[in-house]
TIDRENKOL-26715 format. One record per residue (C-alpha): residue in three letters; z, x, y. Coordinates in steps of 0.2 Angstrom, whole numbers, padded with zeros to 4 digits, always signed. Example, Ala and Ser with C-alpha at 12.3 -4.5 7.8 and 13.67 -1.06 7.14 Angstrom:
REM residues 2
ALA+0039+0062-0022
SER+0036+0068-0005
This chain:
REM residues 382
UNK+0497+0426+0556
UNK+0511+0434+0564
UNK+0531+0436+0556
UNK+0543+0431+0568
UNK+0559+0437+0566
UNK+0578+0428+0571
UNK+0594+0441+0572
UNK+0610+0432+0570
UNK+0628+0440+0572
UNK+0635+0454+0575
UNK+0650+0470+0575
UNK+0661+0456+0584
UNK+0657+0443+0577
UNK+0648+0444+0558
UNK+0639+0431+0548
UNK+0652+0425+0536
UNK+0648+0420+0519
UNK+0654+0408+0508
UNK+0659+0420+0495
UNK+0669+0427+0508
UNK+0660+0442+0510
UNK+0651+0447+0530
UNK+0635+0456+0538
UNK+0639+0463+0554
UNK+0620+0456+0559
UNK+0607+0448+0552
UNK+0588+0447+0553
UNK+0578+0432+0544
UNK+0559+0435+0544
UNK+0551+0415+0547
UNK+0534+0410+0551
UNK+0528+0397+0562
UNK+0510+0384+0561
UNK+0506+0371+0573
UNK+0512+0364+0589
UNK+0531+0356+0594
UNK+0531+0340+0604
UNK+0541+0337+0619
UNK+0554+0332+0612
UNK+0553+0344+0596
UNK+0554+0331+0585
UNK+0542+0334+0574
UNK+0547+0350+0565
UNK+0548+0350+0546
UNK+0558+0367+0537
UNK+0551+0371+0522
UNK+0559+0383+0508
UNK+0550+0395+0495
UNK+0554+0397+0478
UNK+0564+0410+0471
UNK+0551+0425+0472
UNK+0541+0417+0485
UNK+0537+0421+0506
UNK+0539+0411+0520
UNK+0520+0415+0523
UNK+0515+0397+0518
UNK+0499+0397+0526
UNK+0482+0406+0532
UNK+0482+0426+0530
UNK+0494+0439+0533
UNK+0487+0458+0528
UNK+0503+0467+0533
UNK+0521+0465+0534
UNK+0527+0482+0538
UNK+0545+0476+0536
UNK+0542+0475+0519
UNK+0535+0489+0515
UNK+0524+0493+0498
UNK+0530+0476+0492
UNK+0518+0464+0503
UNK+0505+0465+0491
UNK+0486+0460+0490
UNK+0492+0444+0481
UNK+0504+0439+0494
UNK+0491+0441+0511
UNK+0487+0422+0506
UNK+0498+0407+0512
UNK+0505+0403+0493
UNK+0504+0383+0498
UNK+0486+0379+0506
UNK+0485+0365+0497
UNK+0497+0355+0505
UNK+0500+0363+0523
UNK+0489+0364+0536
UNK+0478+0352+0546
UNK+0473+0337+0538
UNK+0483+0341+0523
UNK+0499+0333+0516
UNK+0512+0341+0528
UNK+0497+0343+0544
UNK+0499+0355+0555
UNK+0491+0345+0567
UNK+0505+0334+0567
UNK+0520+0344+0565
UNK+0527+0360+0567
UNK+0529+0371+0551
UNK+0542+0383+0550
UNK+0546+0392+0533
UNK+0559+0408+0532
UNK+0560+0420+0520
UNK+0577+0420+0513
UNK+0595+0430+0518
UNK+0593+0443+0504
UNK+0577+0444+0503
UNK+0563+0458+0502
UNK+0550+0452+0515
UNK+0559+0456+0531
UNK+0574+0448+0531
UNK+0589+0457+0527
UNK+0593+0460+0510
UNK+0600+0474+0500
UNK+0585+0486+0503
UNK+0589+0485+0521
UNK+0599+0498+0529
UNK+0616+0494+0534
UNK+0622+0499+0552
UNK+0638+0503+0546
UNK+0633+0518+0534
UNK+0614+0521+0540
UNK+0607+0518+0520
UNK+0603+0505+0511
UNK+0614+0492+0507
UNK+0612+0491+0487
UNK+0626+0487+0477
UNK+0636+0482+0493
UNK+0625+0468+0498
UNK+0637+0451+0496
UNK+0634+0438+0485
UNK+0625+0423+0491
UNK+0628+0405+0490
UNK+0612+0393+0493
UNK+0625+0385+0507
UNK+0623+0402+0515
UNK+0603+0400+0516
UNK+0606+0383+0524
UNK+0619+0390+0537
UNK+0605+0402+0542
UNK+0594+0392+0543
UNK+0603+0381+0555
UNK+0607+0394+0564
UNK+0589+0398+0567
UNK+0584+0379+0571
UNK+0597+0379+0585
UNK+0590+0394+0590
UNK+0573+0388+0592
UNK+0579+0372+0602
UNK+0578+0358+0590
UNK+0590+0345+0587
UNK+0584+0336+0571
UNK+0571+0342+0559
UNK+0558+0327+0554
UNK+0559+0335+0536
UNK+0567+0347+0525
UNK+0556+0352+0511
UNK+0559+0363+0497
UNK+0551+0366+0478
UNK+0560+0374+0464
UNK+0575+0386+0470
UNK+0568+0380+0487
UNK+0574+0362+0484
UNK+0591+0368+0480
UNK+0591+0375+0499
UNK+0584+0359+0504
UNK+0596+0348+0496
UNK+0609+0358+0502
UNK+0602+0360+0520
UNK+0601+0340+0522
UNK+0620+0336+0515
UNK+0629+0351+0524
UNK+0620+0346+0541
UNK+0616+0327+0540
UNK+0614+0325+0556
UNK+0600+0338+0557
UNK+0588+0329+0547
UNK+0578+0315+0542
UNK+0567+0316+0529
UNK+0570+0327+0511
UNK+0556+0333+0501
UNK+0563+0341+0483
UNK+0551+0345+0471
UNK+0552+0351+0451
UNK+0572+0357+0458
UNK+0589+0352+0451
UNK+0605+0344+0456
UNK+0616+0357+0447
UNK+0611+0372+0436
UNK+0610+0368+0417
UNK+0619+0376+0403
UNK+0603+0382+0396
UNK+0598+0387+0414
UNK+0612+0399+0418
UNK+0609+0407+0401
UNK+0590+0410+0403
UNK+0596+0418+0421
UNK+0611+0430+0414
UNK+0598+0435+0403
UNK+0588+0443+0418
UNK+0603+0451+0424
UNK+0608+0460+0409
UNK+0589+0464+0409
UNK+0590+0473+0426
UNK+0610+0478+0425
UNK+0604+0488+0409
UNK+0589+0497+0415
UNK+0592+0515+0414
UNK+0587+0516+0434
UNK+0598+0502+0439
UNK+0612+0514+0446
UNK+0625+0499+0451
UNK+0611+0492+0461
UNK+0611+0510+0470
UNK+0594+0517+0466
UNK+0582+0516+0481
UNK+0584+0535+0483
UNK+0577+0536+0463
UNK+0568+0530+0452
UNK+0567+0509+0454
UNK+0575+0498+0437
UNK+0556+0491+0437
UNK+0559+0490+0416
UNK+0573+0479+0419
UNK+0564+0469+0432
UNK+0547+0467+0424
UNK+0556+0461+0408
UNK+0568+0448+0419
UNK+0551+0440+0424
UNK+0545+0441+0408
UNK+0560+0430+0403
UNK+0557+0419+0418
UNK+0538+0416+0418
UNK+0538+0406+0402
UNK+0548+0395+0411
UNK+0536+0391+0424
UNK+0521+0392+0417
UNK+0518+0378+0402
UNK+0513+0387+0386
UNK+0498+0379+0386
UNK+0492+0385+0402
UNK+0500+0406+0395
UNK+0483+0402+0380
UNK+0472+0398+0391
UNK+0475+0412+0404
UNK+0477+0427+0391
UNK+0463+0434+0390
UNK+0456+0440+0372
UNK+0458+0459+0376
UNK+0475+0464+0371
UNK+0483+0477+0382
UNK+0493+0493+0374
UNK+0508+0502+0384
UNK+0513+0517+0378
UNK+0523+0520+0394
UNK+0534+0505+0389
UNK+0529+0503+0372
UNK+0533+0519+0361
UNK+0534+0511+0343
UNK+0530+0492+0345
UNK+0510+0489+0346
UNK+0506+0473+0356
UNK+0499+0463+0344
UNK+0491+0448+0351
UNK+0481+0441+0367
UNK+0500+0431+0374
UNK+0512+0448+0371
UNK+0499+0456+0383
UNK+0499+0444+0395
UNK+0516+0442+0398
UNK+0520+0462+0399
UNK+0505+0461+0413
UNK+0513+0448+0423
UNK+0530+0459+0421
UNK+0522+0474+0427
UNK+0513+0466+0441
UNK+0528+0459+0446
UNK+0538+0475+0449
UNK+0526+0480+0462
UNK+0531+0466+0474
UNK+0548+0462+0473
UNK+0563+0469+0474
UNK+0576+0470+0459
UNK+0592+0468+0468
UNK+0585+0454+0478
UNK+0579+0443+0462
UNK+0599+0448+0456
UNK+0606+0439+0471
UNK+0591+0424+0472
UNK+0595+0421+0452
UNK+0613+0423+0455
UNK+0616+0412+0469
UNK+0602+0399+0458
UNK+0614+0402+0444
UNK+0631+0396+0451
UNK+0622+0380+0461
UNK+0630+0364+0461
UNK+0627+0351+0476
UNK+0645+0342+0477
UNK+0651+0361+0477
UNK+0640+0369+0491
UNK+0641+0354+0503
UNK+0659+0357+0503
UNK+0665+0338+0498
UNK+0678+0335+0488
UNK+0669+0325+0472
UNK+0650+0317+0471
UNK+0654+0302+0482
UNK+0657+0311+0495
UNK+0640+0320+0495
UNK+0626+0307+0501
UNK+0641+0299+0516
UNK+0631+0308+0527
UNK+0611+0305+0523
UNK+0619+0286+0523
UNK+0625+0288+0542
UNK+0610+0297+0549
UNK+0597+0285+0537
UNK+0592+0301+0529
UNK+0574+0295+0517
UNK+0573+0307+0498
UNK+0557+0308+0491
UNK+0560+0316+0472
UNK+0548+0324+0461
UNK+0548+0326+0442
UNK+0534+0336+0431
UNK+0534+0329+0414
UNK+0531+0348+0407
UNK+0543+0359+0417
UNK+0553+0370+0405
UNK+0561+0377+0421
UNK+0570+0363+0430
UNK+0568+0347+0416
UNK+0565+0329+0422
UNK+0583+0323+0418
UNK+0590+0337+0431
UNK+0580+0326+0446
UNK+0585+0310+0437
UNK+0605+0316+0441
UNK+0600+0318+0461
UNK+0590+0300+0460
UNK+0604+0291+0453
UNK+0616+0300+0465
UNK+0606+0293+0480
UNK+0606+0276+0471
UNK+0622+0276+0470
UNK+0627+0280+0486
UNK+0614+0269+0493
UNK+0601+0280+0500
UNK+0584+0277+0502
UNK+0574+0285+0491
UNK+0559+0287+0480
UNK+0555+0296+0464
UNK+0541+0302+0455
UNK+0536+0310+0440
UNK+0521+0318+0441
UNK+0511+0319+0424
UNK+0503+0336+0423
UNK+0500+0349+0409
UNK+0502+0366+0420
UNK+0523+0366+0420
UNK+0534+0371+0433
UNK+0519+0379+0442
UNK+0510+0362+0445
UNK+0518+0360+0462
UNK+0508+0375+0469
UNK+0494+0372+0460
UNK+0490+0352+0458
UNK+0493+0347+0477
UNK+0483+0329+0474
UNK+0498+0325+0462
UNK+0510+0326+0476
UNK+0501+0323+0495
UNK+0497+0305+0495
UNK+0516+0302+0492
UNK+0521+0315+0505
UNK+0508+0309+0520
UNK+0517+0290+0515
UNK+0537+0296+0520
UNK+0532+0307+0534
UNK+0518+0296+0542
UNK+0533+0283+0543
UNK+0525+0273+0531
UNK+0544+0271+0523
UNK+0549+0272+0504
């Protein structure tokens, strides 16, 4: 499996962002799986999850783009079990493509990548990102490969938010809509659980601003952010029966504090792992752009109304999905986005899926979620 790679703007003419900041030129690493028909009708976009790839399937050893962080962990498509032939999304059937997000550490441009106007790294100049700037992009990158309406839009998590935003910004561009365990606006408790990771990055000692990729990386402060996060996505039942009963001791990070039990050390293991694969100033932008997320406010409309006019045109079909044990995005925020289509009259279908593995049970429990997918994008309806 091979990155692609889409550049976009230019000195001339620049990518202009919501916030109102620019880049000069853009690259957005993608990946591609199975054929387009004639027509290029069959082509379904999917979006990652806030630390995730756009490699979604089969195996990719290297990705030179993004250096040490493509990790053993990440040669593996991250959602096998529902893309590929004979699978829920079948690559026999449609056309797959995935990118990897504007800001982002896996090829696509991002604060580690060099800016052409000063030849170092971007850092703490890097913009600030709005999730309507990762549907622009992506748009851009559609048109670019020739097709005129996308059969679906899919997205889980963070990725549902682009989703969502992609298929009311560009109506007439899509068809179908796939968001699972995702949101509708960012909760109170939400934006707080996320400025937590912020000050736990702003204050590492390493952080520099954001300027820091010629020192010593803030991986304290980024290993502890996930920390925060990853009781979020992963039900607490599920953190007993992966910790294992040895309990690990850091005296690196640790110098007073001895771990003391089986759950303190797996947590610190997932923190530290983490560090090794992404990027900190990237996960600042992802969980910053995720923080200020609200779907009336990205599609540009002037009140909620306004937001489904266009999925009621174009006959756009939603399919919803709820986890009864997600701690990261909670049921009720997927009830807001049902209601929203109900009340504006557009087709859809929700489903709660019953399932004791949290936020994570979308990448891990595909049987949960295929037999509904195949239905909307075999044309079976809602």
């Amino acid at each position: 499996m091979v990155t692609q790679f889409f550049e976009y703007g230019s000195a001339e003419s620049p990518l202009r962002l919501r916030g109102g900041g620019s880049l000069s030129r853009v690259k957005i690493a993608y990946e591609t799986w199975g054929e387009m028909n004639e027509d290029k009708s069959n082509v379904i976009l999917i979006n990652h999850a806030l630390s995730g790839s756009h490699h979604v399937l089969g195996c990719n050893p290297s990705l030179p783009e993004a250096g040490d962080l493509w990790q053993e962990e990440l040669h593996q498509g991250w959602w096998e079990g529902f893309v590929g032939p004979g699978k829920a999304i079948d690559t026999e059937k449609f056309f797959v493509i995935c990118p990897n997000y504007l800001g982002g550490c896996y090829g696509s441009t991002g604060p580690s990548s060099i800016n052409p106007e000063t030849g170092q790294a971007y850092g703490s100049s890097f913009p600030h990102l709005y999730v309507a700037d990762q549907a622009d992009i992506q748009l851009e990158l559609i048109k670019h490969l020739g097709i005129s309406q996308l059969s679906a839009v899919v997205g889980a998590s963070v990725g549902g938010l682009v989703a969502v935003t992609f298929a009311t910004r560009h109506p007439a561009y899509v068809r179908n809509v796939i968001s699972l365990a995702s949101g509708f606006k960012t909760t109170v408790l939400n934006r707080l659980i996320l400025f937590e990771q912020i000050l736990a990055i702003e204050n590492d000692q390493h952080f520099n601003g954001g300027d820091y990729y010629d020192g010593e990386h803030p991986d304290y402060g980024l290993a502890l952010a996930r920390m925060i996060s990853h009781k979020t996505f992963v039900h607490l039942d599920s953190i007993e029966r992966r910790a294992t009963s040895e309990v690990y001791q850091d005296k690196e990070t640790l110098k007073w504090y001895e771990v003391k039990d089986p759950f303190q050390s797996y947590m610190l293991y997932q923190g530290k792992k983490f560090v090794k694969r992404f990027d900190a100033n990237t996960y600042l932008r992802i969980i910053d752009m995720w923080s200020r997320y609200d779907a009336v406010k990205e599609a540009d409309v002037a009140e909620g109304a306004e937001l489904f006019t266009g999925a009621k045109t174009h006959g756009q079909k939603y399919l919803v999905f709820s986890i009864d044990s997600d701690f990261c995005f909670y049921p009720e925020e997927q009830s807001v986005l049902v209601d929203a289509l109900e009340k504006s009259g557009v087709e859809n279908m929700y489903i709660t899926v019953h399932s004791d593995k949290g936020h994570d049970s979308f990448l891990l429990e595909p049987e949960l979620y295929s037999p509904h997918i195949s239905f909307l994008l075999n044309g079976e309806g809602i």
